[in-house]
C-alpha positions as CSV (number, residue, x, y, z in Angstrom):
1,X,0.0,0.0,0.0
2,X,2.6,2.4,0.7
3,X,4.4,1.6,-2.6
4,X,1.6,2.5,-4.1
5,X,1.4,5.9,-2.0
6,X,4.5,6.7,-3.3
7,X,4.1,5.4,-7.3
8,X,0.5,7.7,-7.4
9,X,3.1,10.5,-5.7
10,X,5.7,10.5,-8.0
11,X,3.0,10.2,-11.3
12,X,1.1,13.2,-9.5
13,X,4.8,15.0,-9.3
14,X,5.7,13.9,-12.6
15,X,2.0,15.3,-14.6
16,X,2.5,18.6,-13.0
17,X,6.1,19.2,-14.1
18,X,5.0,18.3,-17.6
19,X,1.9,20.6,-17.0
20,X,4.1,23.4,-15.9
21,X,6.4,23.1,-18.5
22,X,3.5,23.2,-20.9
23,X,2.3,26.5,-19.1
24,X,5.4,27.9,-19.5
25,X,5.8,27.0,-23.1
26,X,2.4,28.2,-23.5
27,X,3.5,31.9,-22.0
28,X,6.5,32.5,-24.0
29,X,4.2,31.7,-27.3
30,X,1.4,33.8,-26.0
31,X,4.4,36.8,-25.0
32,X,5.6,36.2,-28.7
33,X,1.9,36.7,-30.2
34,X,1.8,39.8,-28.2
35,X,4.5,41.1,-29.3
36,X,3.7,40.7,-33.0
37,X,0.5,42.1,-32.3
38,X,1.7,45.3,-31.0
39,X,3.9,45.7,-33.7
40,X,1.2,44.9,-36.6
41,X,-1.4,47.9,-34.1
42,X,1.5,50.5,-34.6
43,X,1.9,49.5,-38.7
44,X,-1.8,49.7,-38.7
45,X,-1.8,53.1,-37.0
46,X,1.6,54.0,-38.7
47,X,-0.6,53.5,-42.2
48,X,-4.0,55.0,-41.1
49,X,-2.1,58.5,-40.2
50,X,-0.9,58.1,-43.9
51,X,-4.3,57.5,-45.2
52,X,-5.4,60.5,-43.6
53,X,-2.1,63.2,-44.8
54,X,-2.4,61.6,-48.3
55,X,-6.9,62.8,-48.1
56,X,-5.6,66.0,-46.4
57,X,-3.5,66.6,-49.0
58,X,-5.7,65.3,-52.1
59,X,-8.2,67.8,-50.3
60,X,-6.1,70.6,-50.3
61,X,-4.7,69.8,-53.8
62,X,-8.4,69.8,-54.9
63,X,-9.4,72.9,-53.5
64,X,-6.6,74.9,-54.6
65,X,-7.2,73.8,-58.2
66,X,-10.6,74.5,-58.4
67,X,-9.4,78.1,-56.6
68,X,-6.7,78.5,-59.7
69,X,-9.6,77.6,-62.5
């Protein structure tokens, strides 16, 4: 009986390295995701302010054109 304690101890010990490992594993992917993901929100805003200079100026280009005819 107490071999068996000890073999049901050592499987318990044995599943919650592996299940810490697999957190752990499971953080430095989700860390990485994050990462990437702020980096594609600042492209994203990085292109939007372009969007809107490029309008701003196709505005300004517009009016002054229909100013000069």
């Amino acid at each position: 009986m107490k071999q068996l304690l000890m073999q049901l101890r050592k499987i318990i010990f044995c599943r919650q390295r592996k299940g810490m490992q697999e957190n752990e594993q499971l953080l430095s992917e989700n860390q990485q995701l994050l990462a990437e993901n702020d980096q594609l929100l600042s492209d994203v805003t990085e292109a939007k302010k372009k969007i809107i200079r490029l309008q701003l100026v196709e505005e300004n280009t517009q009016k002054e054109c229909g100013k000069k005819s």
